[in-house]
C-alpha positions in Angstrom: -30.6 16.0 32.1 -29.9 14.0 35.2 -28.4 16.8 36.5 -32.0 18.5 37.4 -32.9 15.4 39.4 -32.9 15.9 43.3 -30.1 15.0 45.4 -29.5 13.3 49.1 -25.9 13.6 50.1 -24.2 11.8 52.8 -22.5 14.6 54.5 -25.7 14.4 57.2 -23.2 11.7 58.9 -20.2 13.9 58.8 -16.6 13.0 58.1 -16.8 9.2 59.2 -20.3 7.8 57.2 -19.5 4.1 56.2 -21.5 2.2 53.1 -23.7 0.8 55.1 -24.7 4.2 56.3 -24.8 5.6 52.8 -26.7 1.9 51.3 -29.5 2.1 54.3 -30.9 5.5 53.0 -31.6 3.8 49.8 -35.3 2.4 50.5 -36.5 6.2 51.9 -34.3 7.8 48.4 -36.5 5.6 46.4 -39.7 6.3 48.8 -39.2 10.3 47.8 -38.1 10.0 44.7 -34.7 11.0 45.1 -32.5 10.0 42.3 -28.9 11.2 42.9 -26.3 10.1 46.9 -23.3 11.7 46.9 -20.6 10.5 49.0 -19.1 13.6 50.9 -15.9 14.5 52.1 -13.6 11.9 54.5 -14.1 8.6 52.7 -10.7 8.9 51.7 -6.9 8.2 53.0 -4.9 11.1 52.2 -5.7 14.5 49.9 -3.9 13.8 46.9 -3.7 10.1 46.7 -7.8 9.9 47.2 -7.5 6.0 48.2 -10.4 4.8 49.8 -9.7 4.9 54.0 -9.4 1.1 55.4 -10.9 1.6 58.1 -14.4 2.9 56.6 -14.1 1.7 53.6 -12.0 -1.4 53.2 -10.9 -3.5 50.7 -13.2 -3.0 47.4 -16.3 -1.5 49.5 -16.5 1.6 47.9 -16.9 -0.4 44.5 -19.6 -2.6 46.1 -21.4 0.4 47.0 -22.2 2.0 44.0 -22.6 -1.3 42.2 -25.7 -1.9 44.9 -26.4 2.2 44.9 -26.8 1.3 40.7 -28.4 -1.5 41.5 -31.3 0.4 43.4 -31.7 2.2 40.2 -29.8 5.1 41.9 -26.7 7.2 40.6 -23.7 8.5 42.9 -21.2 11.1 42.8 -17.8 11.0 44.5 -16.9 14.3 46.9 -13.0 15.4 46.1 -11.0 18.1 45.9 -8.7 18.6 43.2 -5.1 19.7 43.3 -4.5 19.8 47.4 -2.5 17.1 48.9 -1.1 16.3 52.3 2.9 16.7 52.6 3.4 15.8 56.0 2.8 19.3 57.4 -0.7 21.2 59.3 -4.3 19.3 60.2 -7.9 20.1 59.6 -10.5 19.3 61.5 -11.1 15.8 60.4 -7.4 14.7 60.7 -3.7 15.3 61.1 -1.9 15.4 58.1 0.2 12.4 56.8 2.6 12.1 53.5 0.8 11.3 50.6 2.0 9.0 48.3 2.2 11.5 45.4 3.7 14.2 47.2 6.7 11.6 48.0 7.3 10.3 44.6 6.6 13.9 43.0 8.0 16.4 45.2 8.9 18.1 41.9 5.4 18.8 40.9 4.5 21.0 44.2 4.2 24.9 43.7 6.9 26.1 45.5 6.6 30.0 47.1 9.1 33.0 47.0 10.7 31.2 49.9 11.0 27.6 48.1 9.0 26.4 50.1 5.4 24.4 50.1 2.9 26.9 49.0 -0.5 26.6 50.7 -4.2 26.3 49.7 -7.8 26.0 51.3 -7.6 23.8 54.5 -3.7 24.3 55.1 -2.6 22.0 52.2 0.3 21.7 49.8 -0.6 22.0 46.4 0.4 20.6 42.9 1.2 22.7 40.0 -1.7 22.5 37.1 0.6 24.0 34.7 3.1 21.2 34.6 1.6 18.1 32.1 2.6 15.4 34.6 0.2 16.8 37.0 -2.8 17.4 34.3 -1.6 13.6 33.4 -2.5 13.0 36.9 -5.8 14.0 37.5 -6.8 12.4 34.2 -5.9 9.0 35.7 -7.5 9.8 38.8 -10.7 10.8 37.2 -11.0 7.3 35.4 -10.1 4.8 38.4 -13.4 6.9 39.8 -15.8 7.2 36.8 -14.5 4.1 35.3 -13.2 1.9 37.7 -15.0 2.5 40.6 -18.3 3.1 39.0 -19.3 6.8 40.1 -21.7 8.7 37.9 -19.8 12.3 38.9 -17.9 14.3 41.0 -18.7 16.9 43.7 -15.7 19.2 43.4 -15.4 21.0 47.0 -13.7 24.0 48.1 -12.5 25.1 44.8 -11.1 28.7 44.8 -7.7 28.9 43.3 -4.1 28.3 43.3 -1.2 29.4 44.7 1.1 31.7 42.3 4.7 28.9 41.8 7.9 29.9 42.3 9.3 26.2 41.4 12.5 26.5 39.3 11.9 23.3 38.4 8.6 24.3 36.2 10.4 27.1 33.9 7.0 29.0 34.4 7.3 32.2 32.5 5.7 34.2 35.1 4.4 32.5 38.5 1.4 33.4 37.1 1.4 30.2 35.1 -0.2 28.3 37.7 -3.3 30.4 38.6 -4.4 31.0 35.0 -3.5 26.7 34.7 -5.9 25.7 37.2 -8.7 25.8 34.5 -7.0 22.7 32.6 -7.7 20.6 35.6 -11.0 21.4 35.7 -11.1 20.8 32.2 -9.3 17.5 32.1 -11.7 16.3 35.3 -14.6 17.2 33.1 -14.1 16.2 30.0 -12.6 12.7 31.1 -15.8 12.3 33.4 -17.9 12.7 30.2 -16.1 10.7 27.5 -16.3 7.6 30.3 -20.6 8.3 31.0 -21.9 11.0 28.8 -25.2 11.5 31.7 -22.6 12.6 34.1 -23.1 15.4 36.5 -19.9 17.5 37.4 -20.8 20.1 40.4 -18.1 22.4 41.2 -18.5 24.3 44.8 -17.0 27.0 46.0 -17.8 27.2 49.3 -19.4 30.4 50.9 -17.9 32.3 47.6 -18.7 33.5 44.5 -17.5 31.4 41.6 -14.1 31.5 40.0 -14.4 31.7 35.6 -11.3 29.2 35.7 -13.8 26.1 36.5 -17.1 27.8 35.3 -17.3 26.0 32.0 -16.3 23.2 33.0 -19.2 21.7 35.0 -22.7 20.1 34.9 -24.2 21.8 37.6 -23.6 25.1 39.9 -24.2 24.8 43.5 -25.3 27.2 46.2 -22.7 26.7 48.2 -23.1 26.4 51.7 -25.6 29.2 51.9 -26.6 30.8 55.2 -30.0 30.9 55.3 -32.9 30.8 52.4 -32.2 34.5 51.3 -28.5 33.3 49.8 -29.9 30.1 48.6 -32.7 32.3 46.0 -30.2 35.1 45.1 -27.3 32.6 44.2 -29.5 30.5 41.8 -30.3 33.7 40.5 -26.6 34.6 40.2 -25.9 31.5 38.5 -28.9 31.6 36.1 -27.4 35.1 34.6 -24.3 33.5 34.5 -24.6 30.3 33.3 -28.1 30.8 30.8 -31.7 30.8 31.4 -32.4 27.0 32.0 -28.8 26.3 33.9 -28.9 23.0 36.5 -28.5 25.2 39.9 -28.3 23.1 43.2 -29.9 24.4 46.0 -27.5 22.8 48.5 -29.1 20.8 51.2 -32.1 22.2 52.4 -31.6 22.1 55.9 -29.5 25.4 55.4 -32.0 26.8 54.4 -32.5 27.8 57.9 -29.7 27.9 60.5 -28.8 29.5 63.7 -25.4 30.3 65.2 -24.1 28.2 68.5 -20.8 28.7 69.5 -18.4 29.0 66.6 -20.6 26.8 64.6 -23.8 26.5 62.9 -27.1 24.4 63.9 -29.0 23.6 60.5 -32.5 23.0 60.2 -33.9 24.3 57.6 -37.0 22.9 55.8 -37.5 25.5 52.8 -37.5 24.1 50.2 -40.0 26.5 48.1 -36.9 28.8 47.8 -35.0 26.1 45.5 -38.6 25.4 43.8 -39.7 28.8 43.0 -36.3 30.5 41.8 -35.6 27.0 39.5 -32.8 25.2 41.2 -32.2 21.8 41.9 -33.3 20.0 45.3 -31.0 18.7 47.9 -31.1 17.5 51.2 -29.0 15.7 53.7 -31.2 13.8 56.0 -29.8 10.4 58.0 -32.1 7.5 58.2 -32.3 5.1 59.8 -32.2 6.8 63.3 -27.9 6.4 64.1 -27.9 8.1 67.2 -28.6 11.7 69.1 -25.4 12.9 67.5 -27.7 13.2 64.6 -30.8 14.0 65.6 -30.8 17.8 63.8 -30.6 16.3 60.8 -32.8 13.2 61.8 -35.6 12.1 59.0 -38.4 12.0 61.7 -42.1 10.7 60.6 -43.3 14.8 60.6 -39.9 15.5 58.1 -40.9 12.9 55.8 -44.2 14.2 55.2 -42.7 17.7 54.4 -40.2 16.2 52.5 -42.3 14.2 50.6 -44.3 17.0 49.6 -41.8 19.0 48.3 -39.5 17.0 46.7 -42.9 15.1 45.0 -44.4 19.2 43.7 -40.1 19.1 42.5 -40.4 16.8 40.4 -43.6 17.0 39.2 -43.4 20.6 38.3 -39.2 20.7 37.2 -38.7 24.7 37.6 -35.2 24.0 37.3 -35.3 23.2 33.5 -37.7 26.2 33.2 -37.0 29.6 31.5 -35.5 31.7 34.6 -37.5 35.4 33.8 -34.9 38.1 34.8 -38.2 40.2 35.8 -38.1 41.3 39.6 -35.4 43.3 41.0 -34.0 42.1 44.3 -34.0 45.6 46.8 -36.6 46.9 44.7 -39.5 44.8 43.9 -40.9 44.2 47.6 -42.2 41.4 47.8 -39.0 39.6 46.6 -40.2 37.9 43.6 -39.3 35.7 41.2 -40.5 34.3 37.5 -40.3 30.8 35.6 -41.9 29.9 32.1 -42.3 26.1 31.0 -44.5 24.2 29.0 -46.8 27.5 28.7 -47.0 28.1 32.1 -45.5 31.0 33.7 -44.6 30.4 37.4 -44.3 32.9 40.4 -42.4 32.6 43.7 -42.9 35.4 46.2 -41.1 36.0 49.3 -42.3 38.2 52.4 -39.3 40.3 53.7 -40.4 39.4 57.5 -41.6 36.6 59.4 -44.8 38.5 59.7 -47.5 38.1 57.4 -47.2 39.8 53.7 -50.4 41.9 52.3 -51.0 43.5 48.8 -50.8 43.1 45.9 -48.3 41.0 43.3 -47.6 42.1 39.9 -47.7 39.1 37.8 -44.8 40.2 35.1 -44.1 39.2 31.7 -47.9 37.3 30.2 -49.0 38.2 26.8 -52.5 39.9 27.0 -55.1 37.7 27.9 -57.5 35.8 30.8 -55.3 33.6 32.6 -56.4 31.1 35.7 -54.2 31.7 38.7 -53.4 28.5 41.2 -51.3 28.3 44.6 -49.4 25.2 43.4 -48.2 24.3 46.6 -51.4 24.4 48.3 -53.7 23.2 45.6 -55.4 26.5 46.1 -57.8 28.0 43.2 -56.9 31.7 43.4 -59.6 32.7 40.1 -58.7 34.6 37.6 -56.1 37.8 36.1 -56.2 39.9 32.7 -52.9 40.8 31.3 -53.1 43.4 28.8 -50.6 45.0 26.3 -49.7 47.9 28.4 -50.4 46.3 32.1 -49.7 43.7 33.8 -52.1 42.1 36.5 -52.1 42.5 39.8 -52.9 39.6 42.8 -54.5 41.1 45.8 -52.7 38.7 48.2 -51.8 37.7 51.7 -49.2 35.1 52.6 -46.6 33.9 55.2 -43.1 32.9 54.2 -44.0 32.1 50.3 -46.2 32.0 47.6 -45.9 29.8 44.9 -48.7 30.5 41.5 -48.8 28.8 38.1 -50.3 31.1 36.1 -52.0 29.2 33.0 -54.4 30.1 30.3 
């Protein structure tokens, strides 16, 4: 269950946020009810030894973190990404590449390419081969000295796609296949290790920008958006996800402030406040926000005094209504039903989100899908406004004469 709780990640402060960065959020997480801080990507030395960097993190500070973070009453996953690690060779944008520890005592366990030599992945990395049992071995110890030892509640697993196929001699691989179709036991080992240590654990498995790979689907908590651009990919992904993953599946919406975004440059400027497109469709709400005020670097994804009312609204109608552990209705048609629409059904409430195609005003009518016949009382939840009253009967369903901006958002009760 703690995987439908909402979720502030630390990634608002980019690749070099310290604990006290991540700790000072804590009284506004607690003010908005936010449950769930995730530490993102960079708190770490090198990919593949994932030690804790000494110059953000020293000594035992990341353990000191989520002990306060627990504390608080709050729970914490760990941002990593499983099987890359640095051998010396490329960069990404947070760093030059150094020689990991494991990829200089285990040379042997690198996929090797037709060449012989270091096969890449996602952000120019060298990779370790999943179907050799030292490496499986490997992530199993990894995943207890950060569930166990360190104290996180989960993982956020990042730019997850595949493997490389391995050429290694070394491996006796029956076809280089072997290590594509063994990336799932990593996944598996991360998962099931995560949830033998804390059985409430959340796993979330991203893969960024793309749609997901069946090698890791099973073997996760929660589904994530995935660095949508815009609002429209953020409701048609948690719809995605519901048909794959079941009716009532823990979807995360991502952060909200990509909910809207505009291009600069080669780069993105994110500020996006929708959050009625997580709410509506039943996924899980997320945000990014920096408090207190560190500096104008920040100042996009700023928590000003007008954000916090916003965001207090709509992560307090989250929690109070819980869409996400709803009964997602399969009963609009995206490119055919216009408005875009969208059905939940919980506690004997059936809930609509509609969605004008423009920024101009939407008027008509809504069909409200899927009631048993009867008198139902219609209300705009997130505008506490009394919209009177619909009959559904066997062979029809009622219709809302309607006129909205952006959404609308109706519980639909007897």
């Amino acid at each position: 269950s703690e995987a439908y709780n909402v979720s502030w990640c630390g990634w608002g402060y980019e690749f070099n946020v310290t604990p006290a960065q991540m700790l000072g959020t804590v009284p506004k997480l607690k003010e908005l009810g936010i449950k769930w801080a995730t530490l993102d990507d960079r708190w770490f030395d090198t990919y593949g030894d994932w030690d804790p960097r000494p110059d953000t993190f020293p000594g035992d500070s990341i353990k000191k973190m989520t002990d306060e973070f627990h504390k608080q009453g709050e729970l914490v996953q760990l941002w990593w990404l499983p099987l890359g690690v640095e051998d010396g060779q490329g960069k990404y944008e947070s760093h030059k590449y150094l020689l990991s520890k494991v990829a200089k005592e285990h040379p042997e366990w690198l996929i090797l390419d037709k060449n012989g030599k270091h096969a890449r992945m996602i952000r120019d990395l060298a990779v370790l081969c999943p179907a050799v049992p030292e490496v499986q071995a490997y992530y199993k110890q990894l995943t207890e000295k950060f569930i166990r030892d360190w104290g996180f509640d989960g993982s956020k697993l990042d730019n997850i796609y595949t493997v490389p196929m391995c050429y290694n001699p070394a491996h006796h691989h029956k076809s280089p296949q072997d290590s594509v179709n063994a990336m799932a036991d990593v996944y598996k080992t991360i998962f099931q290790t995560t949830r033998a240590i804390k059985p409430e654990s959340v796993t979330q498995s991203c893969p960024c920008g793309t749609p997901p790979s069946l090698a890791w689907l099973p073997y996760m908590d929660q589904a994530v958006t995935a660095d949508p651009v815009g609002a429209v990919q953020v409701r048609r992904r948690i719809k995605m996800y519901k048909a794959l993953l079941g009716p009532e599946a823990a979807v995360y919406g991502d952060h909200v402030e990509l909910s809207a975004m505009t291009r600069v440059g080669k780069s993105w400027l994110e500020h996006g406040n929708d959050f009625a497109s997580t709410i509506g469709t039943g996924g899980v709400v997320g945000t990014k926000f920096v408090w207190p005020d560190p500096g104008p670097k920040f100042k996009n994804v700023l928590l000003t005094q007008n954000k916090e009312a916003h965001w207090k609204k709509w992560i307090g109608i989250y929690n109070e209504k819980m869409l996400s552990k709803g009964n997602f209705r399969n009963l609009y048609v995206d490119g055919y039903d216009t408005p875009e629409g969208y059905a939940i059904e919980k506690d004997g409430k059936m809930y609509y989100a509609f969605f004008a195609p423009s920024s101009a005003a939407w008027r008509g009518e809504v069909e409200l899908r899927g009631l048993e016949p009867g008198t139902y009382h219609v209300v705009d939840y997130a505008d506490g406004k009394d919209l009177g009253t619909v009959e559904a009967t066997a062979d029809k369903a009622p219709r809302l004469a309607t006129e909205f901006k952006e959404h609308l958002l109706l519980e639909v009760s007897r």
